[in-house]
C-alpha positions in Angstrom: 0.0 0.0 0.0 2.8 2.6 0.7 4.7 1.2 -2.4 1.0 2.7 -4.3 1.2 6.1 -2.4 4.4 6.5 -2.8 4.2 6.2 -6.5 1.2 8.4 -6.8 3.0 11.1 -4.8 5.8 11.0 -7.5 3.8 10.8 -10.8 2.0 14.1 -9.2 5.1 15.7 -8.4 6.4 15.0 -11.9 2.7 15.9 -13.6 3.4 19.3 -11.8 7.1 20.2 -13.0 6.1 19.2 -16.5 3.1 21.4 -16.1 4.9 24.5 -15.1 7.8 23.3 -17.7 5.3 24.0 -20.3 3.6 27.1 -19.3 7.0 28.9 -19.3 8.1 27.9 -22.3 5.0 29.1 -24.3 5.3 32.5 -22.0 8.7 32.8 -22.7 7.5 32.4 -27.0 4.8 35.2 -26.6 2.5 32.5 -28.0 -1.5 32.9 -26.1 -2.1 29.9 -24.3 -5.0 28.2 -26.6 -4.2 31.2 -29.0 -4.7 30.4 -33.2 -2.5 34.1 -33.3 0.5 35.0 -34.9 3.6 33.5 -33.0 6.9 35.8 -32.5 10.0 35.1 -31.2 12.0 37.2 -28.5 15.6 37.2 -29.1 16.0 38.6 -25.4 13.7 38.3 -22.4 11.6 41.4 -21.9 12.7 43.8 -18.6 9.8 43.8 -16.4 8.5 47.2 -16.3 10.9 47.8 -19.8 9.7 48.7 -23.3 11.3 46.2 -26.7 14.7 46.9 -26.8 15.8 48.1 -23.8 19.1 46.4 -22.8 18.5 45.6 -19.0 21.9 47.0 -17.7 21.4 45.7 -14.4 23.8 42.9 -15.2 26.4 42.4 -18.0 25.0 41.4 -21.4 26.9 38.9 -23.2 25.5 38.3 -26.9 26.3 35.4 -28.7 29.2 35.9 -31.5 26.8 36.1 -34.1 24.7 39.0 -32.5 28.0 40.9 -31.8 28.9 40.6 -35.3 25.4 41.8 -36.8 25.7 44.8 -34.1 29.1 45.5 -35.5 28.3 45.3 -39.0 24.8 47.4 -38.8 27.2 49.9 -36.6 29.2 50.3 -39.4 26.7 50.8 -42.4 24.7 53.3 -39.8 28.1 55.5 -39.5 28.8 55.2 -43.6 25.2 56.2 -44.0 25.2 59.5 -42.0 26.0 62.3 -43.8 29.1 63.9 -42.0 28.5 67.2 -40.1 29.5 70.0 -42.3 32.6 71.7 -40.8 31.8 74.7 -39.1 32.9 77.9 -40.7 35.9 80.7 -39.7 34.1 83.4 -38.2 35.8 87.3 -39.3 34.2 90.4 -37.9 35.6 94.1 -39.2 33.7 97.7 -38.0 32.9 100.2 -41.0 32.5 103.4 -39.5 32.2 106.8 -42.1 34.6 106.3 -45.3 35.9 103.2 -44.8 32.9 101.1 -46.6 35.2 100.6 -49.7 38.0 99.6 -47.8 36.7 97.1 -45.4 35.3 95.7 -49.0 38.7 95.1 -50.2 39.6 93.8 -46.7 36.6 91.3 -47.0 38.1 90.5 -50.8 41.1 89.6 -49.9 40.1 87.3 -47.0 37.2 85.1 -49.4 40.0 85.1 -52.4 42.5 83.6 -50.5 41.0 81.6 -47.7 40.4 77.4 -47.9 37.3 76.2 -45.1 34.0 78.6 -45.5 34.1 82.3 -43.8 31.0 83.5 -41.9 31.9 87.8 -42.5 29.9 89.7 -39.4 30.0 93.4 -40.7 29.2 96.1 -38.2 28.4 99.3 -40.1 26.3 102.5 -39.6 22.8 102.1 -40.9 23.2 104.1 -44.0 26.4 101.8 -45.2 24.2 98.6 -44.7 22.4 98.5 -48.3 25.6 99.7 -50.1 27.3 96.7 -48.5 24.8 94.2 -49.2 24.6 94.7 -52.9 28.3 95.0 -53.4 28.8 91.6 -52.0 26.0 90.2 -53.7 27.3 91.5 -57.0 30.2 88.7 -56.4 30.2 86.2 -58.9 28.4 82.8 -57.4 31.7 80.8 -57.8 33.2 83.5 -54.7 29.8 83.6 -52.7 29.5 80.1 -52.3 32.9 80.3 -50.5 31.1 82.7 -47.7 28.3 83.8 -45.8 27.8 87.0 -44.3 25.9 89.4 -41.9 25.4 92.8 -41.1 24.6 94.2 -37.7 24.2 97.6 -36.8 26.4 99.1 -34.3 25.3 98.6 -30.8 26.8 100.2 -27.3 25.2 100.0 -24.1 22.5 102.3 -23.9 23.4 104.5 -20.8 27.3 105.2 -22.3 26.4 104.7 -25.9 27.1 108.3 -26.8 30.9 107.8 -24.8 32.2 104.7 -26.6 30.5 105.7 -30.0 33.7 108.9 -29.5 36.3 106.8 -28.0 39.3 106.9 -29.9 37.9 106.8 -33.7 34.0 106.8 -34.8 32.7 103.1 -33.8 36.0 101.3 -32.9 35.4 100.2 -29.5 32.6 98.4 -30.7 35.3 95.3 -30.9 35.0 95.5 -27.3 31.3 94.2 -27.6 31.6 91.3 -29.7 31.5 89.0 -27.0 28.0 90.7 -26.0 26.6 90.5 -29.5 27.8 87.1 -30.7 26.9 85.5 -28.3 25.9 82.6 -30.2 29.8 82.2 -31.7 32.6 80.6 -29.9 35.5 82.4 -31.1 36.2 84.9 -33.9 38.6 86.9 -35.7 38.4 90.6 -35.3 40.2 92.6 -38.2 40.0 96.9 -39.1 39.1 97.5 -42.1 42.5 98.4 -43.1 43.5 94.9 -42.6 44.7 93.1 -46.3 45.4 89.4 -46.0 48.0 88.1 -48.2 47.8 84.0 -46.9 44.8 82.4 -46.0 43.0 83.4 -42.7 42.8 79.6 -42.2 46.8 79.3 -41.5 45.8 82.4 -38.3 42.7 80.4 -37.6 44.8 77.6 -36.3 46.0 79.4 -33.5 42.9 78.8 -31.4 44.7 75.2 -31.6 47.6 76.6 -30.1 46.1 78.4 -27.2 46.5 76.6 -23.7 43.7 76.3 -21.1 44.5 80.2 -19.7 44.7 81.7 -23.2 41.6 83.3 -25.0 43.3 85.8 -27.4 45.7 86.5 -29.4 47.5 89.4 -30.8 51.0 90.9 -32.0 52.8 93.2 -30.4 53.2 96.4 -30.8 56.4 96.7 -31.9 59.6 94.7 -31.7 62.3 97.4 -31.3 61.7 98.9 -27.7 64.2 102.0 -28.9 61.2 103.2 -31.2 58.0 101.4 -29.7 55.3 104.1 -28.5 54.2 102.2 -25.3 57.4 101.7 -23.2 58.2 105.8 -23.9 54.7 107.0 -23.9 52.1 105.6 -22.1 50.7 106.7 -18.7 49.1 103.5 -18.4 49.5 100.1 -17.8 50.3 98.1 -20.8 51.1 94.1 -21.7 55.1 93.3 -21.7 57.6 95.4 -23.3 56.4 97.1 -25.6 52.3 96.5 -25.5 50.2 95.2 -28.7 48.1 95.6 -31.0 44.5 95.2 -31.5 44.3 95.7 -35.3 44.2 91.9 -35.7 42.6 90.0 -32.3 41.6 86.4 -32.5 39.6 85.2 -29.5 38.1 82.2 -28.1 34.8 84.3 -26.8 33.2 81.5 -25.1 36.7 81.7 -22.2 36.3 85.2 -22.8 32.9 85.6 -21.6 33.3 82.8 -18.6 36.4 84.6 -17.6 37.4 86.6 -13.9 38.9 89.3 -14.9 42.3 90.4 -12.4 42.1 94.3 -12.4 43.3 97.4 -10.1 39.7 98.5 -9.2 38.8 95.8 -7.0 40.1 92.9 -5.3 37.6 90.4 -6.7 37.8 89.3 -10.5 35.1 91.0 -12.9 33.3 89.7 -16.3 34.2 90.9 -18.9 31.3 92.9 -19.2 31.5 94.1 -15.5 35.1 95.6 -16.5 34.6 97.9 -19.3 33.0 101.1 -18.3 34.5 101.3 -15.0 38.1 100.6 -16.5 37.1 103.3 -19.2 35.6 105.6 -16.1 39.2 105.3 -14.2 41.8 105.8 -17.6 39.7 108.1 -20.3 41.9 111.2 -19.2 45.4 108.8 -19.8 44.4 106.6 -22.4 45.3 107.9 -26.3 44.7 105.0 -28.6 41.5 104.1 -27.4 40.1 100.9 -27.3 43.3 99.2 -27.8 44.6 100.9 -24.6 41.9 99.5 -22.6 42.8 95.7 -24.0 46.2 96.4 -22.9 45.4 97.4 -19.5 43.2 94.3 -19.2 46.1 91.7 -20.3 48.7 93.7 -18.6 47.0 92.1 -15.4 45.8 89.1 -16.8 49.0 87.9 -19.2 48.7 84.6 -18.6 45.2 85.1 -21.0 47.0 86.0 -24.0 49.1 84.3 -27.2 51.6 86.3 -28.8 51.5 85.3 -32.3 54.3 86.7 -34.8 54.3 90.1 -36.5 54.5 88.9 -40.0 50.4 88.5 -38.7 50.3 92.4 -38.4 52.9 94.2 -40.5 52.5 97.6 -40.0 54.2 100.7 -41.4 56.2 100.9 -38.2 58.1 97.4 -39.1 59.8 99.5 -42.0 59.4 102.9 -41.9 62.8 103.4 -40.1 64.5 100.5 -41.2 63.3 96.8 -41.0 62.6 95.7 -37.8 60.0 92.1 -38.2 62.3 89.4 -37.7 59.3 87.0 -39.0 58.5 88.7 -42.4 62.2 88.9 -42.8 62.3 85.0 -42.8 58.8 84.0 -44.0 57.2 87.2 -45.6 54.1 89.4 -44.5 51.1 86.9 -44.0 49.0 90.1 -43.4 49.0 94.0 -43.8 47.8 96.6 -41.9 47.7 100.0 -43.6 47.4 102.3 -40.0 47.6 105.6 -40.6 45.7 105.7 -43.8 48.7 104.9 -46.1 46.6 103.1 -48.6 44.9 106.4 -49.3 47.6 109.0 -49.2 51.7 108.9 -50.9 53.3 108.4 -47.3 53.5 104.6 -47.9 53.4 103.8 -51.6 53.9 100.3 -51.2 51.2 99.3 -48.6 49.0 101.8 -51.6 49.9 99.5 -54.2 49.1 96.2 -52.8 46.1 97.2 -51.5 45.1 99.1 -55.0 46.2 95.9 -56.7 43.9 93.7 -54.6 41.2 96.1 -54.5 41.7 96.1 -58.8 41.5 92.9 -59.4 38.5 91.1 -61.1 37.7 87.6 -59.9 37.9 85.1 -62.1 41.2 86.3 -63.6 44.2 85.2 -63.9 46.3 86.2 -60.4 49.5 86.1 -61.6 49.0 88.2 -64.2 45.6 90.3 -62.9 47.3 90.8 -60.0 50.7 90.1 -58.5 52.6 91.4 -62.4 51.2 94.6 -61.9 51.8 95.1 -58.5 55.7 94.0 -58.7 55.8 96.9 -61.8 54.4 99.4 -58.7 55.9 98.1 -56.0 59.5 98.9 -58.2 58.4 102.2 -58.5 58.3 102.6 -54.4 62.0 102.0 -53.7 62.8 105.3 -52.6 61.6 104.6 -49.5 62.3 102.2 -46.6 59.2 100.3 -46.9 59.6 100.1 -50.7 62.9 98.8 -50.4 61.6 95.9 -48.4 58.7 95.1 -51.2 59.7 91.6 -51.5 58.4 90.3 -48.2 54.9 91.9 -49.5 54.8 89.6 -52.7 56.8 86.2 -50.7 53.7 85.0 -49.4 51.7 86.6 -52.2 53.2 84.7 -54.9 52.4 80.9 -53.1 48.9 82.2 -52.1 47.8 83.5 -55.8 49.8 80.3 -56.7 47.1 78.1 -54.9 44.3 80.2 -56.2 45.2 79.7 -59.7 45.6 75.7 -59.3 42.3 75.6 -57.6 40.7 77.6 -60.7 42.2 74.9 -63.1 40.5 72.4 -61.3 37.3 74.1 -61.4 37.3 74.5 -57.7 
């Protein structure tokens, strides 16, 4: 009799594991108990509480060598598919205040003619210069606009000292001052005056940003390399960065660091913002400060040095590199990468070599030849110039020239 009980007792245990064997596997295949219904396989259990394909992360997921292979290969054909990202553009921005629409024009010509990766222009001008800019550069031929886009803003100060930075120094320079203010949708940017004439592409300046270490968010030559002669060191009855100051004709900064920055000053203890430091820096030095703006950007980076790059000043070659004599180390080795016609030389006889490059550029239709549109013509003026010291150093005005008309030509030939 126990032999019979026991026997029954096992037959119901083993009726009952088979039971619940079977239930889970047809849970398991998502097929309705009974069900006629379409049957579907799950390659992975479901996550209670989790939506179809959601990885359960709560322990480490090991897929068979297959699966990893499909997961590699579809990884694959997703990135070839994407599109890449176009690369964001070089952002320039120049002032044109009064007179200077033409010439900011030619500036603006010389950086598209020359440059590789797209430019994004931003042109602050006075309202009446705005249409007159527009249909100048639209007038471009397509081949040059599709190589940049531009914008133009009117010029903007803060309301309550508008009327005070509008005067400083020249009519609408300090608005460089601002950009970080304005743009505050761009990370960094090239600030130029409109006097500024590139002669290699603003790419190869560009790639300082690259160059800058974690404290660094600008960059700009000095103003001068011969102490004996600079104007800072002798003159100025204010503070000013390292021996001889710089200049802020050409100023590349990173504006995101720029606007994130503590400022170190000599009107408070505590660091400022940028925009926290301007009017009462402008408040304390307006009755010692002579070249405006640019006075104010030395004062700042004469506290704060560990801010700024020093690049070369074959960037900024100014009339004061040969006027008495050459005195650029780097455009005596390399050439001038870029000009900078202060003083109004390319509209007067002082400087008749800074004139003829920047007539020759301004002169020369697109689509022509460059070597003989351009850089011909200007070696024939550039001879005539000789008779003074910046004439006599007119070849490091067409070294870089030559290899940057060189490229342009090639990339003509190609249809590029």
């Amino acid at each position: 009799m126990r032999r019979y009980i026991r026997a029954l007792l096992l037959c119901t245990v083993f009726a009952v594991f088979s039971g619940f064997y079977v239930y889970s596997k047809l849970l398991l295949s998502e097929v309705p108990v009974g069900g006629n219904g379409p049957k579907t396989a799950s390659l992975t259990p479901r996550v209670p509480g989790g939506r179809r394909g959601v990885v359960d992360k709560t322990r480490p997921q090991v897929p068979h060598w297959y699966n990893r292979y499909i997961m590699r290969q579809q990884g694959q054909i997703k990135a070839d598919d994407v599109p890449s990202a176009p690369e964001p553009p070089m952002h320039l921005a120049v002032v044109a205040c009064g007179d200077r629409l033409q010439e900011t024009l030619t500036m603006a010509k010389s950086a598209v003619l020359f440059s590789v990766k797209r430019l994004h222009v931003h042109i602050f001008a006075e309202d009446q210069l705005h249409a007159t800019f527009m249909e100048a550069l639209e007038s471009w031929p397509g081949f040059i606009r599709s190589k940049f886009n531009y914008t133009v803003y009117p010029i903007s100060f803060p309301s309550e000292n508008a009327a005070e930075w509008k005067k400083l120094f020249k009519p609408c320079a300090s608005q460089r001052l601002f950009l970080p203010l304005i743009l505050k949708h761009v990370d960094s940017i090239l600030y130029v005056d409109s006097d500024i004439l590139f002669l290699q592409p603003v790419d190869r300046l560009w790639s300082f940003l690259s160059d800058f270490n974690s404290t660094q968010l600008a960059a700009m030559a000095p103003e001068h390399e011969e102490p004996r002669i600079a104007w800072y060191n002798r003159f100025a009855r204010h503070p000013f960065y390292g021996r001889t100051g710089v200049n802020s004709g050409v100023m590349l900064m990173n504006m995101t660091r720029l606007r994130s920055m503590f400022f170190k000053n000599d009107m408070t203890s505590v660091g400022l913002h940028w925009e926290e430091l301007l009017m009462p820096l402008l408040q304390k030095y307006k009755l010692n400060i002579t070249w405006g703006d640019q006075d104010l950007l030395n004062i700042i980076f004469h506290h704060n040095p560990e801010c700024l790059l020093e690049f070369p000043c074959q960037w900024n070659y100014r009339p004061d590199h040969c006027i008495y004599g050459s005195n650029c180390a780097s455009a005596e080795e390399d050439g001038v990468y870029i000009l900078h016609g202060n003083r109004g030389v390319y509209h007067d006889g002082k400087q008749p070599a800074f004139r003829a490059v920047y007539e020759a550029i301004r002169e020369y239709p697109f689509g022509a030849d460059p070597l003989a549109a351009l850089l011909d013509p200007l070696e024939e003026e550039l001879l005539k110039t000789t008779h003074t010291y910046c004439g006599k150093s007119h070849p490091l005005f067409t070294k870089r020239l030559l290899h940057s008309l060189a490229n342009v030509r090639t990339k003509a030939a190609r249809g590029r």
